[in-house]
C-alpha positions in Angstrom: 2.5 12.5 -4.8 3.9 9.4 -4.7 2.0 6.5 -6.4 3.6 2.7 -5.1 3.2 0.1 -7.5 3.5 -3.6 -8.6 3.2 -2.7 -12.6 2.6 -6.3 -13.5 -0.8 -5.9 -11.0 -3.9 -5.1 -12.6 -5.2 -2.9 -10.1 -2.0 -0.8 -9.5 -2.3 -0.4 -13.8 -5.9 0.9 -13.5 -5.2 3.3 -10.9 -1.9 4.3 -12.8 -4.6 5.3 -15.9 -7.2 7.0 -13.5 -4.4 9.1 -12.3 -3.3 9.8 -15.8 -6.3 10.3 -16.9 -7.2 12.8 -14.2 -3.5 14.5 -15.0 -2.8 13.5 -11.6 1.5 14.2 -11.1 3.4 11.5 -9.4 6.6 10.0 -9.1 6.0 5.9 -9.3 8.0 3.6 -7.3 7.9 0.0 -8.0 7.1 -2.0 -4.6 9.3 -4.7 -4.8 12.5 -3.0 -6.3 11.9 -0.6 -3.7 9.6 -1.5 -1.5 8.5 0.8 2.0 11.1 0.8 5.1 10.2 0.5 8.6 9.9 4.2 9.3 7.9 5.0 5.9 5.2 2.2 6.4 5.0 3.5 10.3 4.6 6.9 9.4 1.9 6.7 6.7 0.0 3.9 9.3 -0.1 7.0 11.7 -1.2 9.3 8.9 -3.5 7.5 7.5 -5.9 6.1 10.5 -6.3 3.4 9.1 -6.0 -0.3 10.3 -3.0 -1.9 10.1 -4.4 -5.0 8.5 -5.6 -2.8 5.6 -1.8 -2.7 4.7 -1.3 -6.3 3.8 -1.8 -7.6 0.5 -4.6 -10.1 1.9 -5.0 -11.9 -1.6 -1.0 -12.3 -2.1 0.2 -15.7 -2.5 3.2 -14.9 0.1 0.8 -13.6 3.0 -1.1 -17.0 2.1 1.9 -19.0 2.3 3.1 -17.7 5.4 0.1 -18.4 7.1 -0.8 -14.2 8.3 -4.5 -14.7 8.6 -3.6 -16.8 11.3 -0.5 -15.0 12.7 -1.1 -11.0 12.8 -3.5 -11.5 15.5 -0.9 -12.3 17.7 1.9 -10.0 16.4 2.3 -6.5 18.0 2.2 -3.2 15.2 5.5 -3.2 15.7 6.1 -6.8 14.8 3.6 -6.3 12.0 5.4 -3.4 10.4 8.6 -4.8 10.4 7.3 -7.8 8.3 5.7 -5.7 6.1 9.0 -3.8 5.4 10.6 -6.8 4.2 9.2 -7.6 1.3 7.0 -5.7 -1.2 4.7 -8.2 -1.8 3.1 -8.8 1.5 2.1 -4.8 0.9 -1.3 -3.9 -0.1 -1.2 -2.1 -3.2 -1.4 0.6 -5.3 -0.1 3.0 -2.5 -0.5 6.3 -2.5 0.9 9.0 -0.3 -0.1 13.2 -0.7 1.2 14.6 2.0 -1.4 13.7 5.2 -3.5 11.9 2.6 -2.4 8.0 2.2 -4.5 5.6 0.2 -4.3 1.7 0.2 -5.7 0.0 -2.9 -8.3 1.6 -5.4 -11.4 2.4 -4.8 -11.9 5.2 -7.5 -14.6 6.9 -5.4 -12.4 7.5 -2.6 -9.5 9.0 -4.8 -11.8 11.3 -6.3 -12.7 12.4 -3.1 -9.1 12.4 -1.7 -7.0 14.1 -4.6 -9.2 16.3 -5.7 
């Protein structure tokens, strides 16, 4: 499993416990040292089902600076993913991906569900 991460991000360190808590085995990868190409980010959209939106850090100060509310409505996926692959922080996070199982953010009843 791998578990994407900003560590300095509360969120991504509550997750972090819940998995250690739960003995959950993962290799972490810090998002901005090395964050998500183009082909990863497309292929766990596809996997995942979900939205593309979900995988923007909506709260980020960089997707507020660069104006995306406004923008992604008129950008294709393809467009959208390549933006996202240039810089970890426009990426929602934590991240996980478990084979066909990718999660965005944590919502603890939903990685319950998902990883167990």
């Amino acid at each position: 499993m791998l578990f994407i991460c900003y560590p300095k991000c509360s969120t991504c360190q509550r997750a972090k416990k819940w998995l250690d808590e739960h003995n959950k085995e993962y290799t972490e990868r810090h998002i901005v040292d090395n964050n998500p190409s183009y082909d990863e980010l497309k292929k766990w959209y596809a996997v995942s089902g979900l939205p593309l939106k979900k995988f923007f850090n909506t709260s980020g100060l960089l997707y507020k600076e660069m104006n995306l509310k406004e923008k992604l409505s008129t950008m294709s996926e393809e467009a959208q993913l390549e933006l996202l692959a240039t810089n970890g922080m426009l990426v929602k996070r934590p991240l996980i991906v478990k084979g066909d199982v990718v999660l965005v953010g944590f919502k603890e009843a939903e990685w319950i569900e998902k990883l167990n």
